[in-house]
N, C-alpha and C positions, 0 to 999 in steps of 0.2 A: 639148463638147456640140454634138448635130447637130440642123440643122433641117431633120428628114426632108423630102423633095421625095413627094410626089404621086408616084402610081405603083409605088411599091417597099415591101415588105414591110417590118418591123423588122429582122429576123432579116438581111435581105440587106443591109441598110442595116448593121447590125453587121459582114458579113462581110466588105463596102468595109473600113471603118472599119480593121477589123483589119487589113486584107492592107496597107492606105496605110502605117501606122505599124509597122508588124512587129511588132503585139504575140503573144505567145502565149498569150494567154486574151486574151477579150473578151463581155461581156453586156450589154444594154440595161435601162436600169428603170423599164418598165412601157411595156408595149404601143402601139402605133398601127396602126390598117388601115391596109392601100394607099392609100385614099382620101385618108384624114389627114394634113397636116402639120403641123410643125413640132417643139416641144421634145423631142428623145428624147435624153436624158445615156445615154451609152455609158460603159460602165468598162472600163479594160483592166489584164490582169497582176491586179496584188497589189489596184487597185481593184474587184475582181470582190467581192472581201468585203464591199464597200458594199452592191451590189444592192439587196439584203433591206430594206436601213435606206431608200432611195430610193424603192424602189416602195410603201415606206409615207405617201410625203410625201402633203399636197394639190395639187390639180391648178388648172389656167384654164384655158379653152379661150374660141375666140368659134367660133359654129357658125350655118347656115344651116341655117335648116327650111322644108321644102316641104309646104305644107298642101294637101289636100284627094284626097293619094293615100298610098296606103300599100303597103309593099312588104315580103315576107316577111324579108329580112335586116335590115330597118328606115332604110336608106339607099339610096343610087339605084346601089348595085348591083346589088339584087333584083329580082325580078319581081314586077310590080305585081299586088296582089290583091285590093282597090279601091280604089273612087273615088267621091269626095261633093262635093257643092257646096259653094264655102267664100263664098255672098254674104253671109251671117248672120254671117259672122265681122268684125267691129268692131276697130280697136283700143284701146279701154276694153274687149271681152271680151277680148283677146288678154294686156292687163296685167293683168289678174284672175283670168287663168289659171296665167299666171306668178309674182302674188303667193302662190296655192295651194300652187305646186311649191316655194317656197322653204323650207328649214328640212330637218328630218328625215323622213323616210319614206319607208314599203319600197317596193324599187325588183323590180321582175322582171328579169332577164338578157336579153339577146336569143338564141331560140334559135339562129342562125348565132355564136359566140362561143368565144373559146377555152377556156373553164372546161371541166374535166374531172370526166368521170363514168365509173368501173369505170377511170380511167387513158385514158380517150379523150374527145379534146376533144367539146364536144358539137355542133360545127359539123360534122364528119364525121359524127354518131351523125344528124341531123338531112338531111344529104345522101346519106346512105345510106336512109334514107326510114324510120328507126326510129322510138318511139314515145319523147321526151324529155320526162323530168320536170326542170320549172324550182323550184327553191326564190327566195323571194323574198329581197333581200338589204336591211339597212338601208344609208340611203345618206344623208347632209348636203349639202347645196345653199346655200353659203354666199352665194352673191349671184349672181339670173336675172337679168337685165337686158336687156329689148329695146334694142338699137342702131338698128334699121331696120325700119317696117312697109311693106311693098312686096309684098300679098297678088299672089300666093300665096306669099311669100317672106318670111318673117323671120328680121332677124339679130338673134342673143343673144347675149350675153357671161355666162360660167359661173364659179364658182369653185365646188370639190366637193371631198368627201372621195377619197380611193384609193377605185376599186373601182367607182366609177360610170361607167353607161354613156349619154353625152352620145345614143345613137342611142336608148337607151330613154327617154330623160327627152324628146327630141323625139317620140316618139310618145306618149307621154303626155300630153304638151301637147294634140297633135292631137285626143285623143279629149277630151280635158277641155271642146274646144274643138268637139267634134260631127262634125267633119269628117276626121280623120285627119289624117296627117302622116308624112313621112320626113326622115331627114338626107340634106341634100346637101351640103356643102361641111363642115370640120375642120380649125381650126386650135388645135393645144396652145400656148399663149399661155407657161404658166409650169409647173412641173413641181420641188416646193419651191423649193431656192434658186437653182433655174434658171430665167432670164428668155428671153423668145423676141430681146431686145435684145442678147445675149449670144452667143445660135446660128449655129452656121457651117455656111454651104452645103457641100454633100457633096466639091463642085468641088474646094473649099477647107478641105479636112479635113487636108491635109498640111503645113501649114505653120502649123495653129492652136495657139492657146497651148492648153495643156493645165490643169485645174483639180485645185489639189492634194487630197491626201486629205483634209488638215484640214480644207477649204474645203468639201466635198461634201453634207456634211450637216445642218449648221447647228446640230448637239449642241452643249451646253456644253464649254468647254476646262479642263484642271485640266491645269497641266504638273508634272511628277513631277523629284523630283529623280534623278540622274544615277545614284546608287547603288544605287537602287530599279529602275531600267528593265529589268535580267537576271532581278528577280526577279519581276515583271510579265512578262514574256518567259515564262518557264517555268510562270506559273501559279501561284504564290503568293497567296493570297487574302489581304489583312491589313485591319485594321478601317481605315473611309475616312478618321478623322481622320491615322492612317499617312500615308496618301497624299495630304494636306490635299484632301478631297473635301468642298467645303457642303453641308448636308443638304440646299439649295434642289437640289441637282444629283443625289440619290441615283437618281431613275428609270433615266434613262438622260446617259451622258457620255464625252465624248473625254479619254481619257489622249495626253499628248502631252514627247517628251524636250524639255530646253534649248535643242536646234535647232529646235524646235516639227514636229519628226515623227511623225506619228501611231505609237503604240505600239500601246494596244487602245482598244474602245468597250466600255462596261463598268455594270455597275449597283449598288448597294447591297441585297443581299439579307441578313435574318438577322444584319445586323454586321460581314458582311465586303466588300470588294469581289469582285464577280464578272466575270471577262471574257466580254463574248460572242464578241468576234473581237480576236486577237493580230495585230500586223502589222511585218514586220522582221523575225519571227524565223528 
């Protein structure tokens, strides 16, 4: 697990990663700007199957907002498109604005973002000077927390669902707040069972202990017995008491052999087990 540095893409920051370790696949799960540091879990090889199940986790972040300018990317990359006086802004309005934002509800995208429209991100669609419809997206905000009022500057600590974006929830502050607001600083704190206490500098990607598959997800574990694992291997579906699966575990769950090797991730449909991702085989 990396803690991206400032300045470098995801995507580059993978392709370090990869080239250090030699792996032959490599994917990250779930996004960070350039701007952004820290938690980004890199999968390599046969953990590329994880992805999907990680960039569903929830997120932390602590993040710095800069009130009383606003910038079209929504952070201090953009060009500033204005500016308002922030004297009016208190901190008893600042925590009652943040009490507002806490819980559920719809978030807008920023349009500089990678979400894709017709198969093209709409940060392109948006710098080519096209005409970008945003749909709104629901979004949970599990705990805002001001850390620091230091106007024009506030630090917040975030805990959110996947899918949110920390530079829209800071300009929403901002306007909630009268004056506007951009993201300037980003740090991804935790990233599900990945801690930023946990994260290795990019320096020191070569010689880091690597996190096992069973460890990545934090699914429930059902270990299979030894004579069952070929026929899990090949896709066998059989009812989950077969495979001693507790109903508490039917959504979703890690199969794993006697050596505790991930086999597949798997769910309880209709009666039977179903595999979503085989692994080993």
């Amino acid at each position: 697990m990396l803690d991206k540095p400032a300045g470098m893409s995801s995507a580059a920051a993978v392709e370090r990663v990869k080239r250090e370790l030699g792996a032959r696949r490599a994917g990250h799960a779930g996004t960070l700007d350039p701007i952004a540091t820290g938690v980004l879990p890199i999968c390599l090889d046969e953990a590329t199957k994880l992805a999907g199940y990680l960039l569903a986790d929830d997120k932390a972040y602590e993040a710095e907002a800069v009130l009383g300018v606003e910038t079209d990317t929504l952070d201090r990359t953009g060009a500033v498109v204005a500016t308002r006086p922030i004297a009016g802004v208190t901190r008893e309005r600042a925590l009652a604005a943040i009490a507002a934002r806490t819980g559920e509800h719809d978030q807008l995208p920023p349009l500089y973002s990678a979400i894709k429209q017709g198969g093209v991100r709409m940060y392109r669609r948006a710098r080519a000077g096209e005409q970008v419809e945003r749909a709104p997206r629901r979004v949970r905000i599990d705990r805002l927390e001001l850390l620091a009022f230091e106007p024009p500057r506030l630090r917040l600590a975030i805990a959110c669902s996947k899918g949110t974006y920390v530079r829209s929830l800071v300009a929403d502050l901002g306007a909630d707040l009268g004056c506007g607001a951009h993201l300037g600083e980003l740090r991804r704190t935790r990233s599900g069972v990945f801690a930023i206490a946990d994260a290795v500098a990019i320096d020191a990607i070569a010689t880091a202990p690597l996190v096992g598959l069973v460890d990545a997800t934090g699914l429930p574990i059902v270990e299979v017995a030894g004579a069952q694992v070929p026929r899990v291997r090949s896709g066998v579906q059989m009812p989950p008491a077969e495979l001693a699966v507790p109903p508490a575990n039917y959504e979703r769950f890690q199969l794993v052999d006697e050596a505790r090797a991930l086999v597949a991730i798997a769910h309880v449909e209709a009666g039977r087990v179903v595999y979503d991702r085989v692994f080993g085989a």
